[in-house]
ZANU-224675 format. One record per residue: residue number from 1; residue in three letters; x, y, z of N, C-alpha, C in turn. Coordinates in steps of 0.2 Angstrom, whole numbers, plus 5000, padded with zeros to 4 digits. Layout:
N
(site NUM; "ALA"; (X; Y; Z); (X; Y; Z); (X; Y; Z))
...
***
This chain:
74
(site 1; "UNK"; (4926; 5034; 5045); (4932; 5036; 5048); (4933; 5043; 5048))
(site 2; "UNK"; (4934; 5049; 5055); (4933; 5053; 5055); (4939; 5055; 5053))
(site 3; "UNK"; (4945; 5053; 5053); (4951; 5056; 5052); (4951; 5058; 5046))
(site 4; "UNK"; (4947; 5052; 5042); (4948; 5054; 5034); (4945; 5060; 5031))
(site 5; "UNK"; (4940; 5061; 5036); (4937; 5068; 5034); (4937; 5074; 5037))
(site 6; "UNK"; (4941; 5075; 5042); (4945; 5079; 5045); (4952; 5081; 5041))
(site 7; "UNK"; (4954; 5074; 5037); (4961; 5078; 5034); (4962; 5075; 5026))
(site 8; "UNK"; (4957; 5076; 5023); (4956; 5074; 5015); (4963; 5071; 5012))
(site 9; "UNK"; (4963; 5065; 5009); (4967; 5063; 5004); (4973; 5058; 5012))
(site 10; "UNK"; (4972; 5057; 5017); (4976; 5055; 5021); (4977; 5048; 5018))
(site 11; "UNK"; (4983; 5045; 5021); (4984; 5041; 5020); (4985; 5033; 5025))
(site 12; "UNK"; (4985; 5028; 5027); (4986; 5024; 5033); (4989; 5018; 5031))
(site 13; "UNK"; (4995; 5017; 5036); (4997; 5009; 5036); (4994; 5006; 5043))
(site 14; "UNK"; (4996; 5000; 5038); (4996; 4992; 5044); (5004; 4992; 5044))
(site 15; "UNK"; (5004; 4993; 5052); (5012; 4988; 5054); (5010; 4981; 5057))
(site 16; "UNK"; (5013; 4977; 5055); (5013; 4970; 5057); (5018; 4966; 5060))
(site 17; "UNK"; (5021; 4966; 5066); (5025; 4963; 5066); (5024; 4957; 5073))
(site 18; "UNK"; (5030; 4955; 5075); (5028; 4949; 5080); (5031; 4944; 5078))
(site 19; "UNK"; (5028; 4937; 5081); (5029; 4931; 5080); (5025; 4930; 5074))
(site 20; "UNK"; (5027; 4922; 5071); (5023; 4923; 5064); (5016; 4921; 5066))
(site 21; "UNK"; (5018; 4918; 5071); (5009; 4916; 5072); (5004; 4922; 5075))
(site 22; "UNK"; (5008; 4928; 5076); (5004; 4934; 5078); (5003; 4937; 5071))
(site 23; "UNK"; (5007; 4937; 5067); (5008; 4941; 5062); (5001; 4937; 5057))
(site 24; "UNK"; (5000; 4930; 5056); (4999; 4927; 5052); (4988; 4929; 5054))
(site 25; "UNK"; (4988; 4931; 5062); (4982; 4933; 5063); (4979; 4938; 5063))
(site 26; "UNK"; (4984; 4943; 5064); (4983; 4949; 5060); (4982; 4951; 5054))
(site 27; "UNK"; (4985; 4950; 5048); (4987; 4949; 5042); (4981; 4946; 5042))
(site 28; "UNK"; (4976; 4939; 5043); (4974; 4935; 5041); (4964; 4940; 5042))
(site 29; "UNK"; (4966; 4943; 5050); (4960; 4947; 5050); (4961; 4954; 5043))
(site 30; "UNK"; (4965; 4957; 5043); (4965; 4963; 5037); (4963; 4959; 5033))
(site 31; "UNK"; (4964; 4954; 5030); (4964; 4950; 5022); (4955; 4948; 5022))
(site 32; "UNK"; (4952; 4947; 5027); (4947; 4945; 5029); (4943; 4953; 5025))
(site 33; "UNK"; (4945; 4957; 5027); (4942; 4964; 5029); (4944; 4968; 5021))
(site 34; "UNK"; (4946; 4962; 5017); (4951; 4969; 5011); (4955; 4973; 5014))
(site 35; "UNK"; (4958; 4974; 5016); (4962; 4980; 5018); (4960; 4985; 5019))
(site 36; "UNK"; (4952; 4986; 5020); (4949; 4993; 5022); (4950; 4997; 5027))
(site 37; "UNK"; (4953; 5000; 5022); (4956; 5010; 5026); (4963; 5009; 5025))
(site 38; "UNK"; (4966; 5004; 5023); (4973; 5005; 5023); (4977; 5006; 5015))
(site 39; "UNK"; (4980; 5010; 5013); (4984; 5011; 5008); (4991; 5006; 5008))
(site 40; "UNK"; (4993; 5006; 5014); (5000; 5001; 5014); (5000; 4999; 5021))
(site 41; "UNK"; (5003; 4991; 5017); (5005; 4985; 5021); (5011; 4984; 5025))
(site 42; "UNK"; (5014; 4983; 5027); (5021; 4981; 5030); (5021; 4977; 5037))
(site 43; "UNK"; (5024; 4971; 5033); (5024; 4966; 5038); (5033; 4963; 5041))
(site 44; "UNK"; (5034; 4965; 5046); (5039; 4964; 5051); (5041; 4958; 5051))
(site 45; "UNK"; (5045; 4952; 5051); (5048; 4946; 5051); (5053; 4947; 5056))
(site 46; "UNK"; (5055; 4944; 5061); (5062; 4943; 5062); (5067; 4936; 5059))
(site 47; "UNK"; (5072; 4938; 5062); (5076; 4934; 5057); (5076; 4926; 5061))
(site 48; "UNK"; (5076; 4919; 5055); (5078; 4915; 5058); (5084; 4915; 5062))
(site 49; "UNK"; (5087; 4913; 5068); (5092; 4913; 5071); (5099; 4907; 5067))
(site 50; "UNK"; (5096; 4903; 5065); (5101; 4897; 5064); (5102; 4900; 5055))
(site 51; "UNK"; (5099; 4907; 5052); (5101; 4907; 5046); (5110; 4908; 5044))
(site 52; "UNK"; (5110; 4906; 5038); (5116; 4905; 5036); (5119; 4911; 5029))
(site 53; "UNK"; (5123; 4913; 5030); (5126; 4918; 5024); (5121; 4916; 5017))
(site 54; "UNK"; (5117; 4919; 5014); (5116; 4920; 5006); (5110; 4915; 5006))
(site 55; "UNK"; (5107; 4913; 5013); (5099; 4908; 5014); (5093; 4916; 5014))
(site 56; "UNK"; (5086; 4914; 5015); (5082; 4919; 5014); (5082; 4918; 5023))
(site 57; "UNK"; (5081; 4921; 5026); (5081; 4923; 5034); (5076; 4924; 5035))
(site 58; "UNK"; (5070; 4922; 5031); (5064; 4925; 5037); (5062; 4915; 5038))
(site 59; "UNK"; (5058; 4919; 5043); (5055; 4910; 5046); (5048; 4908; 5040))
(site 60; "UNK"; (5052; 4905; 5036); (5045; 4902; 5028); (5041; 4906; 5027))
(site 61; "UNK"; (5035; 4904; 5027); (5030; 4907; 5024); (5027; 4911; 5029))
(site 62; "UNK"; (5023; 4916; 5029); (5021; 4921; 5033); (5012; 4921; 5027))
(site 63; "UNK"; (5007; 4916; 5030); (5003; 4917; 5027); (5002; 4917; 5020))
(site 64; "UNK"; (4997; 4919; 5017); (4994; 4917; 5009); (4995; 4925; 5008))
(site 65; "UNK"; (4999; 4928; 5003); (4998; 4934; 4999); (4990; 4936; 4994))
(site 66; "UNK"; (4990; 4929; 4991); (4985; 4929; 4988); (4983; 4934; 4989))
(site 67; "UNK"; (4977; 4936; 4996); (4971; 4939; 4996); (4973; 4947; 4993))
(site 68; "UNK"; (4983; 4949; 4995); (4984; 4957; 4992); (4983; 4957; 4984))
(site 69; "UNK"; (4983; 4951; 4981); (4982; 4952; 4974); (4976; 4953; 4974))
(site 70; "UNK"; (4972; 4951; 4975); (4965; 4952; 4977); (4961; 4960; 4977))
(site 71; "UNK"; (4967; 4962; 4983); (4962; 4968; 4984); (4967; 4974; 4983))
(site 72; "UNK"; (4972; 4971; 4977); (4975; 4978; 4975); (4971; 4977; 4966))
(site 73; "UNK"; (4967; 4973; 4964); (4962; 4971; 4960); (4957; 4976; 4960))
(site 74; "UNK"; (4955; 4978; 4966); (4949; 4982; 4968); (4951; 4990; 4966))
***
């Protein structure tokens, strides 16, 4: 990565957002890959439309976290 050696100690996120089926391919290619070159994650949800006062607003599940436990193990 040249950037990394051009600017020591840098740091790089993943922005993920979209639908979740774009989101869930994304995330699913990083996860594949360890999250190599990235320091932080941030995945974008929009909100259910039909959510209600004090319910969780995102659309269910957004993929398997597992694989971050994984590779914050590393």
């Amino acid at each position: 990565m040249a950037i990394r050696q051009a600017v020591p100690g840098i740091q790089s996120l993943l922005w993920i957002g979209g639908r979740v089926d774009e989101i869930e391919k994304r995330f699913g290619s990083a996860c594949d890959n360890r999250f190599y070159g990235f320091e932080q994650i941030q995945l974008h949800l929009e909100n259910r439309p039909d959510t209600q006062p004090g319910e969780w607003p995102m659309p269910g599940r957004v993929a398997t976290l597992d694989c971050l436990v994984d590779a914050a193990a590393l």
